[in-house]
N, CA and C atoms as an extended XYZ file, in Angstrom:
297
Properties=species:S:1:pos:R:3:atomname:S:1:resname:S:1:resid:I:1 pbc="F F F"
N      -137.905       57.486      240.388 N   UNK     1
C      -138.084       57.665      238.970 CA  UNK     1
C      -137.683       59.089      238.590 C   UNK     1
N      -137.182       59.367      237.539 N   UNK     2
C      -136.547       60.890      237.084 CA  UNK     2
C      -137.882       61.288      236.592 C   UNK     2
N      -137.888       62.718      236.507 N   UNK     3
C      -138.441       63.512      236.361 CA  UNK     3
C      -138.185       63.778      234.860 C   UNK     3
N      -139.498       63.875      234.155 N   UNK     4
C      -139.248       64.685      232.808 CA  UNK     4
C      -140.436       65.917      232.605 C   UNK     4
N      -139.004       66.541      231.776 N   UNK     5
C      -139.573       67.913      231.526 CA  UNK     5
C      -139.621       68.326      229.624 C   UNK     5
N      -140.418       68.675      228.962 N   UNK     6
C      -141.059       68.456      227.919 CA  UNK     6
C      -140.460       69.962      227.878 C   UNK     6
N      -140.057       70.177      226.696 N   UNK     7
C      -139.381       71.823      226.128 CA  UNK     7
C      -140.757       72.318      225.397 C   UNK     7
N      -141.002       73.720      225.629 N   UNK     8
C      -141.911       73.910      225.201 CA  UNK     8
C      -141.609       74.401      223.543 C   UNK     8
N      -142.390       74.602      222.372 N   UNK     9
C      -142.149       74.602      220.909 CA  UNK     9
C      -141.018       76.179      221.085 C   UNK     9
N      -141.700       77.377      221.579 N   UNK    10
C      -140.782       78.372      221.748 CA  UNK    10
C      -140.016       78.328      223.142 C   UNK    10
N      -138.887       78.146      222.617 N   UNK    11
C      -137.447       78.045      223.862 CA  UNK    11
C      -137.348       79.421      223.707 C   UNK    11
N      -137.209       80.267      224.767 N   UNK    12
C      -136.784       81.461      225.261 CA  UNK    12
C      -135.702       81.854      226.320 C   UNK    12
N      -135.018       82.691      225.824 N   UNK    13
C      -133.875       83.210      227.190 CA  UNK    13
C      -134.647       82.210      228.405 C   UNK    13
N      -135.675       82.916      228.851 N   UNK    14
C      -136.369       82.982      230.338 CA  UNK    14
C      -136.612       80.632      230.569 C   UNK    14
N      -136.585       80.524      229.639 N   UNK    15
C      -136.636       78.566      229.999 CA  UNK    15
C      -135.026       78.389      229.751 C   UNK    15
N      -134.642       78.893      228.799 N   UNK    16
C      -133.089       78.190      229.032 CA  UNK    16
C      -132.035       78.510      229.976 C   UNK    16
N      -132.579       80.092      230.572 N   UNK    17
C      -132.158       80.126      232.026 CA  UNK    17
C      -132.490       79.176      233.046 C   UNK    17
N      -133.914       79.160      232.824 N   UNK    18
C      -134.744       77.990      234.308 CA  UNK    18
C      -133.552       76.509      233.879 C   UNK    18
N      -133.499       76.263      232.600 N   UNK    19
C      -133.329       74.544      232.291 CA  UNK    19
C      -132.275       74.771      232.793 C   UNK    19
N      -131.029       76.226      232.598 N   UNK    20
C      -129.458       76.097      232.940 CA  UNK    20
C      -129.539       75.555      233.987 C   UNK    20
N      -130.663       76.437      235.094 N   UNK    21
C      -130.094       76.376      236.793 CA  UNK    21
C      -130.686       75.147      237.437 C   UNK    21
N      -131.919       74.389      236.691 N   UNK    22
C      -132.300       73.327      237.265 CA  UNK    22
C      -130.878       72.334      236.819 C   UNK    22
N      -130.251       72.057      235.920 N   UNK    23
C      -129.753       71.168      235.271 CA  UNK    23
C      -128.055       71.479      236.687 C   UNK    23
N      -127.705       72.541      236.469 N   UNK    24
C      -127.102       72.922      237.365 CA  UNK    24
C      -126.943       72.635      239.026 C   UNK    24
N      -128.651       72.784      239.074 N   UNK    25
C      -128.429       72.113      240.652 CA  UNK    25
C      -128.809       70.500      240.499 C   UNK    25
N      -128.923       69.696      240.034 N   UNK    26
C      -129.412       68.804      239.606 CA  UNK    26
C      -127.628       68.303      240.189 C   UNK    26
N      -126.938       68.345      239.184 N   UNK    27
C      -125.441       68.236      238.880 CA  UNK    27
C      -124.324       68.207      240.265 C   UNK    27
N      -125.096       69.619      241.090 N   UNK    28
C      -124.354       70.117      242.322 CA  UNK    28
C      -124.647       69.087      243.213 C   UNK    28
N      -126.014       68.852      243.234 N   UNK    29
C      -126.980       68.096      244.495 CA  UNK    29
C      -126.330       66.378      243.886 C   UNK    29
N      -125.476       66.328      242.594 N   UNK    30
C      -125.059       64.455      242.615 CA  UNK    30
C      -126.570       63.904      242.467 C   UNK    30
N      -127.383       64.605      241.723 N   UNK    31
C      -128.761       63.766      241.471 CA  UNK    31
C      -129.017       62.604      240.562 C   UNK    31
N      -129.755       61.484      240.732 N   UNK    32
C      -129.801       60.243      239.698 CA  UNK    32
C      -130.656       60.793      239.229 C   UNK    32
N      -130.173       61.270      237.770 N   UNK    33
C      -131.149       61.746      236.927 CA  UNK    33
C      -131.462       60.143      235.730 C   UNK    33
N      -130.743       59.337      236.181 N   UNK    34
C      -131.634       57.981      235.302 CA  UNK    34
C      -129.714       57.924      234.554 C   UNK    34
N      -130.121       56.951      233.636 N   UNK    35
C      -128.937       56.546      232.685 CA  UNK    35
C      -129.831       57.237      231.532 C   UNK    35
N      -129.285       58.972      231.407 N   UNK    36
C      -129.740       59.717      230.691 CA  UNK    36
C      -128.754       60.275      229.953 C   UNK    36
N      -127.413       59.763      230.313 N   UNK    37
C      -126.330       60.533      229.681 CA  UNK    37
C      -125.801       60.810      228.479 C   UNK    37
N      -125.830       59.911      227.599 N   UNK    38
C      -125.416       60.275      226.350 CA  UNK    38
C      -126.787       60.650      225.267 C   UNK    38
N      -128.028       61.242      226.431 N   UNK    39
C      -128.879       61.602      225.665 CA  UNK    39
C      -128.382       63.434      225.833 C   UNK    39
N      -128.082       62.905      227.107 N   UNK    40
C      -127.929       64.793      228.064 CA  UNK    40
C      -126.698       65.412      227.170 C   UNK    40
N      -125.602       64.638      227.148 N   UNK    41
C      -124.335       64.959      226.222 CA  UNK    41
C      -124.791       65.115      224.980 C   UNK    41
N      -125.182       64.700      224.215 N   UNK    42
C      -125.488       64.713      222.546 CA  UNK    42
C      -126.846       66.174      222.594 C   UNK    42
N      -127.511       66.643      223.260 N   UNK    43
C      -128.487       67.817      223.075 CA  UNK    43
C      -127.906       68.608      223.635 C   UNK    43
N      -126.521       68.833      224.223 N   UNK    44
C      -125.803       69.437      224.443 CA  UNK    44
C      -124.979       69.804      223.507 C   UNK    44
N      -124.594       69.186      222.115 N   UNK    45
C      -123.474       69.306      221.227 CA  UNK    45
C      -124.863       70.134      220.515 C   UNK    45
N      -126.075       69.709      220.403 N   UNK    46
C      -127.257       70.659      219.757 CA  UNK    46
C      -127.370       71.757      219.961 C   UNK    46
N      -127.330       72.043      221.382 N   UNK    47
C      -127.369       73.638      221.707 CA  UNK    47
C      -126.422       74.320      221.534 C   UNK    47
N      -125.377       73.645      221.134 N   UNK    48
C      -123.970       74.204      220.907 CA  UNK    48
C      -123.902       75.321      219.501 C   UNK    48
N      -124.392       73.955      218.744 N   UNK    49
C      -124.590       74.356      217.263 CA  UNK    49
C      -125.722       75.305      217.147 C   UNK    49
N      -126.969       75.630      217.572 N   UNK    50
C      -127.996       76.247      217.609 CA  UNK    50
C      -127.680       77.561      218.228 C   UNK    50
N      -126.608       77.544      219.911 N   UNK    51
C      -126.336       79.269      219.782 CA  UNK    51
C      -124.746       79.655      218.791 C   UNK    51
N      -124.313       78.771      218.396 N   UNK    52
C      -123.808       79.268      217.060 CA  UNK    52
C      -124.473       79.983      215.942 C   UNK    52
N      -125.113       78.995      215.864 N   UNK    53
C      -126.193       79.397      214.241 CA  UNK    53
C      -126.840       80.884      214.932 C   UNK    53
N      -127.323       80.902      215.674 N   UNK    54
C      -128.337       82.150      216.465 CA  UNK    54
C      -127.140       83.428      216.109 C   UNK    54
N      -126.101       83.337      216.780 N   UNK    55
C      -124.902       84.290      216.815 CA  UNK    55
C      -124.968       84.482      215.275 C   UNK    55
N      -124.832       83.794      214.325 N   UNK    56
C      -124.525       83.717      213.259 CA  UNK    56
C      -125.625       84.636      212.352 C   UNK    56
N      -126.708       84.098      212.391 N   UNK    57
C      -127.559       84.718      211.689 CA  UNK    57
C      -128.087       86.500      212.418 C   UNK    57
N      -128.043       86.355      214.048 N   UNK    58
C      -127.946       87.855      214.184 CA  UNK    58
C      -126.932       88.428      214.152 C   UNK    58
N      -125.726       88.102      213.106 N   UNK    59
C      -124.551       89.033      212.988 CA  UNK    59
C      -125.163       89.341      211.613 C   UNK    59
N      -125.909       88.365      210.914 N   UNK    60
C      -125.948       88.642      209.367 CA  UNK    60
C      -127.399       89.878      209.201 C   UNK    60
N      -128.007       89.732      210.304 N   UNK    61
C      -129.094       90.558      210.448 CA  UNK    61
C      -128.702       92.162      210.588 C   UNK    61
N      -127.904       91.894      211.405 N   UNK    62
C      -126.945       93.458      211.491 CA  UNK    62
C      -126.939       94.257      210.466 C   UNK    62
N      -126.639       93.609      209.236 N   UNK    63
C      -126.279       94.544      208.478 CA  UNK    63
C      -127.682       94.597      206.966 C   UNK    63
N      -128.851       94.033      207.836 N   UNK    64
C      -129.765       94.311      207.095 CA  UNK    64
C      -130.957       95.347      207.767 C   UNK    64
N      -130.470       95.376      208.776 N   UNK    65
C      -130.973       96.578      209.765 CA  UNK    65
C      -130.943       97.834      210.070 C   UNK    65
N      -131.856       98.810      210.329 N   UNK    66
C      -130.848      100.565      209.885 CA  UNK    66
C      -130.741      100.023      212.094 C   UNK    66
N      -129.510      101.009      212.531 N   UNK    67
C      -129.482      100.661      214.200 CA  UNK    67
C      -129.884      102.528      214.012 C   UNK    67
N      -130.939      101.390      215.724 N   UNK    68
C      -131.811      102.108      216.115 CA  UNK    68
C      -131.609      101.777      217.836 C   UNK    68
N      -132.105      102.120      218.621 N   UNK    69
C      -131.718      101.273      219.898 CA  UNK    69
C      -132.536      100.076      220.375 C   UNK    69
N      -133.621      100.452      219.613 N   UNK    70
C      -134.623       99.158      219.628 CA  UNK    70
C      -133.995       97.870      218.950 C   UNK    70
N      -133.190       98.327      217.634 N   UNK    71
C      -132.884       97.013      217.081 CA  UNK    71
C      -131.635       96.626      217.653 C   UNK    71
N      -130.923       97.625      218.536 N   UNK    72
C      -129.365       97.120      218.881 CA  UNK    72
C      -129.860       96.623      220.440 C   UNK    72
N      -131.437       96.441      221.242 N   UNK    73
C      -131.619       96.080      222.521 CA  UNK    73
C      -132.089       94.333      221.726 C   UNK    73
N      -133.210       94.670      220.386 N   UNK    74
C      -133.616       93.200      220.225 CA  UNK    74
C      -132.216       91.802      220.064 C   UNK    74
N      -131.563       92.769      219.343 N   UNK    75
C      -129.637       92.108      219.108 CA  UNK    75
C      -129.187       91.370      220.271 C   UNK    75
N      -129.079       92.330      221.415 N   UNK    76
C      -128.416       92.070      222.654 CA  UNK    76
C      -129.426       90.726      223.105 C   UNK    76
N      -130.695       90.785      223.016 N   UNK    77
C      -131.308       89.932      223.504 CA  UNK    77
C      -130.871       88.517      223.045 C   UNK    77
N      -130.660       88.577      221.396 N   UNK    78
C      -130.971       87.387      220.952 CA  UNK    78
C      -128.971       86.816      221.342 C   UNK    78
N      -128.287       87.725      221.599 N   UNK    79
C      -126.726       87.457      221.807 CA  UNK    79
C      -127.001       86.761      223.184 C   UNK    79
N      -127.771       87.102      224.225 N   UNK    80
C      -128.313       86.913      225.897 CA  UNK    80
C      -128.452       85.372      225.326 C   UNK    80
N      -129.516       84.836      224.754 N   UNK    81
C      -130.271       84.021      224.620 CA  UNK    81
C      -129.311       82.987      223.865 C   UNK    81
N      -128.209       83.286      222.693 N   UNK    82
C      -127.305       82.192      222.101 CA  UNK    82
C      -126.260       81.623      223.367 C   UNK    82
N      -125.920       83.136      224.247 N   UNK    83
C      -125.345       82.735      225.638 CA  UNK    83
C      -125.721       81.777      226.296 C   UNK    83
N      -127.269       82.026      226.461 N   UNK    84
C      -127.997       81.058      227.775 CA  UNK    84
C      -127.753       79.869      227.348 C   UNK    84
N      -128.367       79.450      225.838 N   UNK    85
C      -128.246       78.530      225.141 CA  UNK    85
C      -126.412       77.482      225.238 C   UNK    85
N      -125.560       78.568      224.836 N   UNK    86
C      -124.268       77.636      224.682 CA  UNK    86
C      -123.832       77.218      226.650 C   UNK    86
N      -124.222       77.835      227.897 N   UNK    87
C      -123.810       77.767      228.774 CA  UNK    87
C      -124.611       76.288      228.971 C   UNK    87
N      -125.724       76.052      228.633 N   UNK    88
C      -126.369       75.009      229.018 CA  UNK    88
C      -126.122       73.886      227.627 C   UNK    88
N      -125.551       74.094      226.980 N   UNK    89
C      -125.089       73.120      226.411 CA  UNK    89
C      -123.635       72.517      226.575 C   UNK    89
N      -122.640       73.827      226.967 N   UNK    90
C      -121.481       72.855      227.699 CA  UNK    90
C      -122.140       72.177      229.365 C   UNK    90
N      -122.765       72.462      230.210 N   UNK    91
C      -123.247       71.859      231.456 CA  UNK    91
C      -123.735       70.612      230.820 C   UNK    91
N      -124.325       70.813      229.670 N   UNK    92
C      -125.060       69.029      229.080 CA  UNK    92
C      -124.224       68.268      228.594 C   UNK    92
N      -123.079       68.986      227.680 N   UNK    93
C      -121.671       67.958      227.279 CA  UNK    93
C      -120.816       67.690      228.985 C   UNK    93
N      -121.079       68.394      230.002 N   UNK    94
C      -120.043       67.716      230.756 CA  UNK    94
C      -120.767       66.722      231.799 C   UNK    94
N      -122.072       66.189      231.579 N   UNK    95
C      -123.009       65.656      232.206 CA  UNK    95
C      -121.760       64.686      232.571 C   UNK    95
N      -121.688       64.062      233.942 N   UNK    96
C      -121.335       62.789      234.360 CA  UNK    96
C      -122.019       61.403      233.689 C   UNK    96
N      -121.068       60.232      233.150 N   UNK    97
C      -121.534       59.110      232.679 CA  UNK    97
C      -121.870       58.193      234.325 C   UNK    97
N      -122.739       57.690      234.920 N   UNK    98
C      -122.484       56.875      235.660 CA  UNK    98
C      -122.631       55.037      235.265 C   UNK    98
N      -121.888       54.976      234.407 N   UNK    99
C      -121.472       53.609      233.973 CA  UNK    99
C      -120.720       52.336      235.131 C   UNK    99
């Protein structure tokens, strides 16, 4: 039986790293993760759009901000985190169908 894992309400860098590398070895190891695929592909086109939007709105934040290094480290973070986000959403669009 597959394993499920419940996202917690705040997604952070530090889980969408864990979800990248579990999902990752999951993938490597050829695991039967169930006939989960075009659930795994489609929340993958989500995270796509979500570290878009993220990128998006902390570019628009930029320029409502005086820079400080605090606000150009919180920046970098949230740029880290649209990263983590879009890497694990192409790994979820290229999920294998096993049809």
């Amino acid at each position: 039986m597959a394993e499920v894992h419940l996202l917690q309400r705040r997604f952070n860098q530090e889980s969408a790293e864990r979800l990248t590398k579990a999902l990752e070895q999951a993938i490597t190891a050829n695991a039967d993760l169930g006939p989960r695929w075009p659930q795994i592909r489609a929340l993958g086109l989500s995270l796509q759009q979500l570290s878009r939007d993220l990128e998006q709105e902390t570019d628009r934040m930029a320029f409502k901000l005086d820079v400080t290094p605090e606000v150009e480290a919180f920046r970098a973070s949230l740029y880290q985190l649209a990263e983590a986000f879009s890497r694990l959403g192409t790994i979820a669009q290229t999920y294998p169908s096993r049809a």
